[in-house]
N, C-alpha and C positions, 0 to 999 in steps of 0.2 A: 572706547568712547571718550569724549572729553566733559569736562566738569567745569562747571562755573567756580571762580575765584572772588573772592570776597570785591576785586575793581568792576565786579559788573552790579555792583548792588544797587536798584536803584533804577536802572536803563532794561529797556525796552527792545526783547530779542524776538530775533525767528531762526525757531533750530530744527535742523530733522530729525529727528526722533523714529524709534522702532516701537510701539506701546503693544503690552502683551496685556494678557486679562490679570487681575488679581487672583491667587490661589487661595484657597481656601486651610483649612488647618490641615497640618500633614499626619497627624495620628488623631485618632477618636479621641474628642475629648481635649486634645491639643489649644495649642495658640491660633486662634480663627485672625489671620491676617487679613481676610477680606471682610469681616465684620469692621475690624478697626477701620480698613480705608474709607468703609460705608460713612461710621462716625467724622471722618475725616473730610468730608467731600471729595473721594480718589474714587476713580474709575477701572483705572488703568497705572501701570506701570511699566519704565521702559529703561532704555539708555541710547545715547546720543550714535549718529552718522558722522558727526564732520562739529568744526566750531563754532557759535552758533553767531549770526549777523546782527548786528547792534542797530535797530531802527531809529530809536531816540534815547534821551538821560531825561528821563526826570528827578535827578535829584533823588538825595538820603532825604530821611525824615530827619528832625533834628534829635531824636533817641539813636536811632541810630550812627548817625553821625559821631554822636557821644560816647556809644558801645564799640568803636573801632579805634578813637584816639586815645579810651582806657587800656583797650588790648595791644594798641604799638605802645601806651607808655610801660606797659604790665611787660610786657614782650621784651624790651631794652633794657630795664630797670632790672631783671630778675635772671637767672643762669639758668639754665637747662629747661629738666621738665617742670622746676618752681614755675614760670612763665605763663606755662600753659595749664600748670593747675591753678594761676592766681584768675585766668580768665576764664575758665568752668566756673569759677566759685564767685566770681563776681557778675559775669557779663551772661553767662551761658553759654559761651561759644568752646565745646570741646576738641576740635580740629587741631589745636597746636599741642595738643597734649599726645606724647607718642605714644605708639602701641602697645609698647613694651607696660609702662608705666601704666595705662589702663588695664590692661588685662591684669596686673599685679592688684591694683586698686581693686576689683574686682573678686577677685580669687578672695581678698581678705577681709571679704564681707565690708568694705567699705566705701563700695559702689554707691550711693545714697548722698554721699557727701558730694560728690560730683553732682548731682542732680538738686539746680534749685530747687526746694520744695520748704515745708513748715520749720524745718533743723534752721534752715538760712534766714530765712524771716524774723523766725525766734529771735537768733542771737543777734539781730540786727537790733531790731525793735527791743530787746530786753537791755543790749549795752547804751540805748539813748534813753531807756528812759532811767534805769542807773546812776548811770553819769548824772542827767540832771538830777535826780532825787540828791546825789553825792554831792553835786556841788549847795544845792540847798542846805544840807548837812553842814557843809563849812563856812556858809555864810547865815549864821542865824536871823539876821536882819530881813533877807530874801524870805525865810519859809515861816517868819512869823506874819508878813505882810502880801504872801499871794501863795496862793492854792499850788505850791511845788506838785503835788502829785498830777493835778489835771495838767500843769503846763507842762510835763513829763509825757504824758498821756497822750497831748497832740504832737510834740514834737518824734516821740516815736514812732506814731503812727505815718505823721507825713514821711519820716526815713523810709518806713515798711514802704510807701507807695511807690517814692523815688527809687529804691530797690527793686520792688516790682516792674520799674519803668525798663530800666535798663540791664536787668537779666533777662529780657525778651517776656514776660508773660506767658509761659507754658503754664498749660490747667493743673497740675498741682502748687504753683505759684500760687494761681488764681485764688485756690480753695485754701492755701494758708493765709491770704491778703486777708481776706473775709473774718478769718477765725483770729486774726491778729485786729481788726477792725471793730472784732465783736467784744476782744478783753478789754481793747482801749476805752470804748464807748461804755462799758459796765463801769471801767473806773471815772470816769467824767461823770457819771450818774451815782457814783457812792455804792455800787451791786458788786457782787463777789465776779471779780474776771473769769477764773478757772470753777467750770463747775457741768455739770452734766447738761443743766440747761442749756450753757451758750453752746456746748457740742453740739447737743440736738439742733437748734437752731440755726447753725450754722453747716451741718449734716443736711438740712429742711433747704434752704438757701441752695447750697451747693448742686443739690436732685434737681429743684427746680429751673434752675439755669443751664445744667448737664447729665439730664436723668440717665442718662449710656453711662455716665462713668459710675453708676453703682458697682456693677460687675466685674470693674477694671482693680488691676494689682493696688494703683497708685492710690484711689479713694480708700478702701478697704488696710489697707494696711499704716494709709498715715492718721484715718480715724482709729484705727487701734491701739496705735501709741499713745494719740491722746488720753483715749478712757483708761489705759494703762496706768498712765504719769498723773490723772487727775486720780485715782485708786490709789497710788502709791504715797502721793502727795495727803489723801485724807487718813492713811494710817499713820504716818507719818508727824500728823497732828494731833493724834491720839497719844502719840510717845512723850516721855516727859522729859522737858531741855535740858539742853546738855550745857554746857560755859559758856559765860559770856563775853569772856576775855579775849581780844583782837587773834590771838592765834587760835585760838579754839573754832571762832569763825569763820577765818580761812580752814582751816582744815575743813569743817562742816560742808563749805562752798564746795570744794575739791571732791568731795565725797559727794555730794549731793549731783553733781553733775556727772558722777562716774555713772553713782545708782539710778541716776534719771536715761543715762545710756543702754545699761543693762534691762531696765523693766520695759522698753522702749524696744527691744531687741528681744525679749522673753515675751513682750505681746505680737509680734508679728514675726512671727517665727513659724505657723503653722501655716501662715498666708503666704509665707514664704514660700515653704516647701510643696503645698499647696500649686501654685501657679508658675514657679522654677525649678520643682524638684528637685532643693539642693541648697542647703544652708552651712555657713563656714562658721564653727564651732569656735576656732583660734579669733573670727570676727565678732563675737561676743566683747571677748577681751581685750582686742584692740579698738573699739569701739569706745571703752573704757577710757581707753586713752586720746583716741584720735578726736571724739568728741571733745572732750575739755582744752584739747591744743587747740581744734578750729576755733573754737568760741571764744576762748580768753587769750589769743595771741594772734592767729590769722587772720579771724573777717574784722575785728574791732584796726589790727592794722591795715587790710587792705581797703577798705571803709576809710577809714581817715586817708590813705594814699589816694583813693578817688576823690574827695574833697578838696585835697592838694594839686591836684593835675594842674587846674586852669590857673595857676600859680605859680608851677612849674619846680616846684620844690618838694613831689613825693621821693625825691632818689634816697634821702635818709631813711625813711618810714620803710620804702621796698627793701633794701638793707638788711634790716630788722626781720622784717616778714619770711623773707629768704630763710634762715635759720628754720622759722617753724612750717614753711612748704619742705624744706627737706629732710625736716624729722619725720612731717606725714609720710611722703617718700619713701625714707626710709622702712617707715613702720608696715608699711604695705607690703614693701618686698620682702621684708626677713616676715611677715605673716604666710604671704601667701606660696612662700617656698617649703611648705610642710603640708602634703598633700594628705597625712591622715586627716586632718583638721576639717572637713568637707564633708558635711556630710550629705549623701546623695540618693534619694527616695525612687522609686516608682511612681507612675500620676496616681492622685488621688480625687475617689469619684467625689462627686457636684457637694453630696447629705455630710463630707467630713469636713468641708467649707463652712456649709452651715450650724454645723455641731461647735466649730471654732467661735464663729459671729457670736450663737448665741452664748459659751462663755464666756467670750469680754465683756457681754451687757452683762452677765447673772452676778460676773464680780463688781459690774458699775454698781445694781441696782440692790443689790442683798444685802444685808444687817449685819454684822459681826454677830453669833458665833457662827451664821448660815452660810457665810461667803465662802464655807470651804466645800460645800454642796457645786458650788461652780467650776468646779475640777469633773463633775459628773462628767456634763457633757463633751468633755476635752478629751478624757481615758473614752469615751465612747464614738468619737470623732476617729481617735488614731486607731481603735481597735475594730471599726468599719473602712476605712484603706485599706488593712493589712487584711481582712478578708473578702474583698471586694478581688474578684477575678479580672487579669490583665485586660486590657483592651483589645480585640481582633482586630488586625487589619486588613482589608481583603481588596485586594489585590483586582486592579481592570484586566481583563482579557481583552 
């Protein structure tokens, strides 16, 4: 069949097509493909007869138009597979990124980074409002005479939108927009940003606007990390500080980003295996790492290279960025070329799903010395899988 190419975006075709029914999940218990299309408005699925006839152009929207002049600059400016991972990670568009390269990304548990979602947003929204709190810091004059933190607050938040704009808007976008919109708005109002509350309510939000995606990998597992990282974050608080001197700091920063990788990875780790059968143990540890290069050297440069475009002066900035796309690069292939590292389960029935759920709450919601009572239902999650009888499948005559 033939495939549309990024020059038809926009214009108005008639193509012949062959449409077949959507299937349904191919093992009991499996991935229900015709539930998604339902949620999706799809009927049908097919693939093309012939090329298809171009009726009219109406024209890019102008986000659009914006998302192909980033990925020809990203495209020129960058060698190989840098290119097409600087345009996953900024625009959403995966197509220039080769196979090779994904499926390695992949393998090393660091499939997630490809996929805009709460990781991307984050580090968008957390380097602007930084930066300006930093530049407030150096100019005393500025943060003794206007509220550095609120104007911190909206200018990260308008990033997160513009970000939002032009990664296309896929619904975990959506749902980190929201939760990035809920921390900004707590600090404009003087309230604690990270806190169980603005989850829930943003959890509340979320259902309300896409009750289907309860059930989905994407909801479930990037609410997980949160209740994780806000857990992690309030023992964390508990511990008593450590130096206050400029390297101490950084180190703290370095660390803090590793370990916010790890608990991040250690909470959806069962929704994982759960819904993929199959989690990359070596992707823990690269995670580790691959987390703190995207956030403090990739998206803060490729972020300011999109800024630079319509000026036409990011070829230094991509430069720079190149370096740390192909350290990630790298890191993915020397991970994912160690097949012990993988570790690969059986499906797991519906009640070890729910066993996982409710210990991410019991460790939100439980007191210190109780919080370790929240491990109950996790040993009793995995030890109802591992007795739960395979699934039949039975076969049409």
């Amino acid at each position: 069949g033939t495939t549309a190419d990024r020059t038809m975006l926009g214009q108005r075709v008639a193509w012949e097509v062959t449409l077949l029914p959507v299937r349904g999940a191919i093992v009991p218990g499996g991935f229900d493909f015709r539930r998604q299309a339902f949620f999706k408005g799809l009927s049908a699925y097919g693939y093309s007869l012939g090329p298809p006839e171009i009726l009219a152009s109406q024209g890019h929207s102008w986000t659009e138009n914006w998302r192909q002049i980033l990925r020809e600059r990203f495209l020129a400016g960058l060698r190989g597979d840098a290119g097409g991972l600087a345009t996953a990670l900024v625009v959403g568009l995966r197509g220039d990124l080769s196979e090779r390269a994904e499926v390695q990304i992949r393998r090393a548990g660091l499939a997630h980074i490809l996929a805009i979602s709460g990781l991307h947003i984050g580090m968008v929204t957390g380097a602007l409002f930084f930066l300006i709190r930093l530049l407030g810091a150096w100019f005393p004059a500025l943060s003794l005479r206007l509220p550095m933190h609120r104007i911190a607050a909206v200018i990260a938040l308008t990033g997160a939108f513009l970000y939002f704009t032009i990664s296309g808007g896929s619904v975990p976008t959506q749902r980190a927009t929201i939760v990035v919109a809920l921390a900004m708005t707590a600090i404009l109002i003087s309230r604690r940003p990270f806190s169980l509350r603005s989850v829930s309510f943003a959890a509340l939000l979320v259902l309300l606007l896409q009750p289907s995606s309860l059930v989905t990998a994407s909801f479930q597992m990037s609410f997980a990390a949160v209740i994780g990282l806000i857990v992690a974050f309030r023992f964390s608080e508990a511990r008593p500080a450590g130096g206050t001197g400029t390297p101490r700091r950084g180190v703290n920063y370095f660390m803090g980003l590793a370990v916010s990788s790890l608990v991040a990875t250690a909470a959806t780790s069962i929704f994982a295996l759960y819904h993929f059968q199959q989690l990359s143990l070596l992707g823990i540890l690269a995670n580790m790492i691959a987390v703190p290069l995207t956030a403090l050297w990739i998206m803060p440069l490729l972020m300011l290279a999109a800024l630079l475009t319509p000026l036409g002066v990011e070829g230094p900035v991509l430069w720079l960025a190149q370096f740390g796309l192909d350290g990630l690069l790298w890191l993915s292939g020397f991970a994912a070329q160690f097949e012990s590292g993988l570790l690969t389960t059986r499906d797991w029935p519906a009640p070890s799903l729910f066993l996982a759920g409710l210990t991410i709450w019991l460790g939100a919601l439980l007191v210190r010395p109780f919080t370790v009572l929240a491990g109950l239902p996790l040993v009793l999650s995995v030890a109802w899988a591992i007795a739960s009888p395979l699934p039949t499948i039975i076969a049409d005559r």
